[in-house]
C-alpha positions, 0 to 999 in steps of 0.5 A, a space after each residue: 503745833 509750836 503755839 498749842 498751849 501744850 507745848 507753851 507750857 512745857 517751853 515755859 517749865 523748862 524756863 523755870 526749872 532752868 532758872 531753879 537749876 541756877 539758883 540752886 547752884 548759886 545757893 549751893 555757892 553761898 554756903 559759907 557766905 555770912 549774911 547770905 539768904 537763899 532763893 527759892 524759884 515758883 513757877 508751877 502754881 502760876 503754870 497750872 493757872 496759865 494751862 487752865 486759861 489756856 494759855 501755858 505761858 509764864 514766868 518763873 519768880 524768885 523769893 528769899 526762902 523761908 528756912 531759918 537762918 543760923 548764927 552768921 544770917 545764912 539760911 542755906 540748908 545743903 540737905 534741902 538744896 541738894 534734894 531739891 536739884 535732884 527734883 529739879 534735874 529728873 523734872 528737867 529730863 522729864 519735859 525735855 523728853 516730852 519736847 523731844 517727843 514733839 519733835 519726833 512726831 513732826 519728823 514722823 510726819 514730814 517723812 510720811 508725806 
């Protein structure tokens, strides 16, 4: 059960959208930071690729974003930020959710024998 590619794959989500969690917020931190660049965390392109070896494992990546950059070298766009982390925060809830189901189901199944 703990080894289905299934659930590999929705511990590995939460790793990525955790980690998305944190740089957001670090982001969100550097706003007025000159020089500051934003990060950007990819994670779901490699997910699908690993689902479809049937595996579900991976590991979430970092990147310089790509948006452009002001007058002072930072390139933290609040609105993009914030939209982001409220993406972020309803994918979060979506997979623990279905983790949780996870284990619902074992307990069902632990009751009934």
């Amino acid at each position: 059960m703990f080894d289905s590619v299934g659930y590999v794959a929705l511990n590995s989500a939460l790793d990525g959208l955790a980690l998305r969690q944190r740089v957001i917020a670090e982001n969100v931190a550097n706003v007025q930071t000159p020089g500051y660049q934003a990060q950007r965390v990819q994670f779901e392109d490699a997910l699908a690729r690993a689902v479809s070896h049937g595996s579900g494992a991976t590991t979430a990546t970092t990147a310089r974003s790509l948006e452009p950059t002001r007058e002072d070298g930072n390139n933290v766009n609040l609105d993009t930020e914030t939209l982001l982390n409220v993406d972020t925060n309803l994918r979060y809830q979506l997979a623990t959710q279905a983790v949780s189901g996870t284990y619902s189901s074992i307990r069902t199944a632990m009751r009934s024998s």
